[in-house]
C-alpha positions as CSV (number, residue, x, y, z in Angstrom):
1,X,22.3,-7.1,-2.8
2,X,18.7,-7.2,-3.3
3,X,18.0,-8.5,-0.3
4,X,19.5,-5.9,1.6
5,X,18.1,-3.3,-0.3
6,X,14.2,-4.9,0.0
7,X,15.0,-5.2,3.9
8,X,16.0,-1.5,4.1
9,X,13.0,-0.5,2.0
10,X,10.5,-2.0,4.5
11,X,12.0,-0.8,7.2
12,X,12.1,2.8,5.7
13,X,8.4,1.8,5.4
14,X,8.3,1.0,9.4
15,X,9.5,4.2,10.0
16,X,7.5,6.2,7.2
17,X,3.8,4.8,9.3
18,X,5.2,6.6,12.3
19,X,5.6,9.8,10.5
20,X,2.1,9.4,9.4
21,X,-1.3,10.4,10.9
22,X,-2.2,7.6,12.7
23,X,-4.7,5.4,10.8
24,X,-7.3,2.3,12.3
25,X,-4.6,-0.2,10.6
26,X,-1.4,1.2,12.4
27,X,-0.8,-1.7,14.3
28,X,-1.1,-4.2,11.5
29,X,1.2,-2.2,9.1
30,X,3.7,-2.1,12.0
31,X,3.5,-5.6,12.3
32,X,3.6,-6.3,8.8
33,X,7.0,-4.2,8.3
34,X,8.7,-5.9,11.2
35,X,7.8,-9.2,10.0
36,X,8.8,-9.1,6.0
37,X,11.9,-7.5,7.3
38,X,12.5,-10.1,9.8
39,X,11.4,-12.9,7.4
40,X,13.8,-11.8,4.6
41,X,16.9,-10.8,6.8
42,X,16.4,-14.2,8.6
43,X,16.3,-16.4,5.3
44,X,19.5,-14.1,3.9
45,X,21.5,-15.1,7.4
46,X,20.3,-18.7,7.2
47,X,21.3,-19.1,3.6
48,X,17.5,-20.1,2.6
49,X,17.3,-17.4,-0.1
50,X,14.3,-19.3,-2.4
51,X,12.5,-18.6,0.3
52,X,13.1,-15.6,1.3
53,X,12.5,-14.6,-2.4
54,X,9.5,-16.1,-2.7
55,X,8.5,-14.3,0.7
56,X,9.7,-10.7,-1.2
57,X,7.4,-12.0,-4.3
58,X,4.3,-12.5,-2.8
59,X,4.1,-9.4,-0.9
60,X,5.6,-7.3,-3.8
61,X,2.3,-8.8,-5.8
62,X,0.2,-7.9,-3.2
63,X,1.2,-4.4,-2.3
64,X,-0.7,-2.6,-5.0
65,X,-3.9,-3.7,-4.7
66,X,-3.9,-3.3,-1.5
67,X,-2.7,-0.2,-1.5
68,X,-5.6,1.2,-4.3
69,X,-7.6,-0.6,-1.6
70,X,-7.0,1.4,0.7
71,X,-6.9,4.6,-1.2
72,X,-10.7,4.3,-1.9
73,X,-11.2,3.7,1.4
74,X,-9.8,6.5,2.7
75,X,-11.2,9.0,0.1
76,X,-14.5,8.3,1.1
């Protein structure tokens, strides 16, 4: 169940980007979206789900940071 749900929440994120003003990192979010989604839906169908959990883990621990990131750096 949690795998489907963390797949459809990055790809409500895909979608979210193109409803935003584009920005100088559109590409790479696209990119980013496309690939955790891939990643996780492709280690669910495979049956590798350590992986694809510690693939959800990483980027889950990553997210905020980057995202205060780039917060500052579009404020100034």
């Amino acid at each position: 169940m949690y795998y489907i749900l963390y797949a459809g929440r990055y790809s409500a994120c895909f979608f979210s980007v193109l409803l935003e003003e584009r920005r100088s990192d559109f590409l790479a979010m696209q990119l980013h979206h496309v690939s955790t989604a891939t990643l996780v839906l492709v280690s669910y169908e495979v049956g590798f789900l350590n992986i694809g959990t510690v693939v959800m883990l990483l980027l889950d621990v990553a997210d905020p940071p980057l995202h205060v990131a780039k917060i500052f750096l579009y404020l100034r």
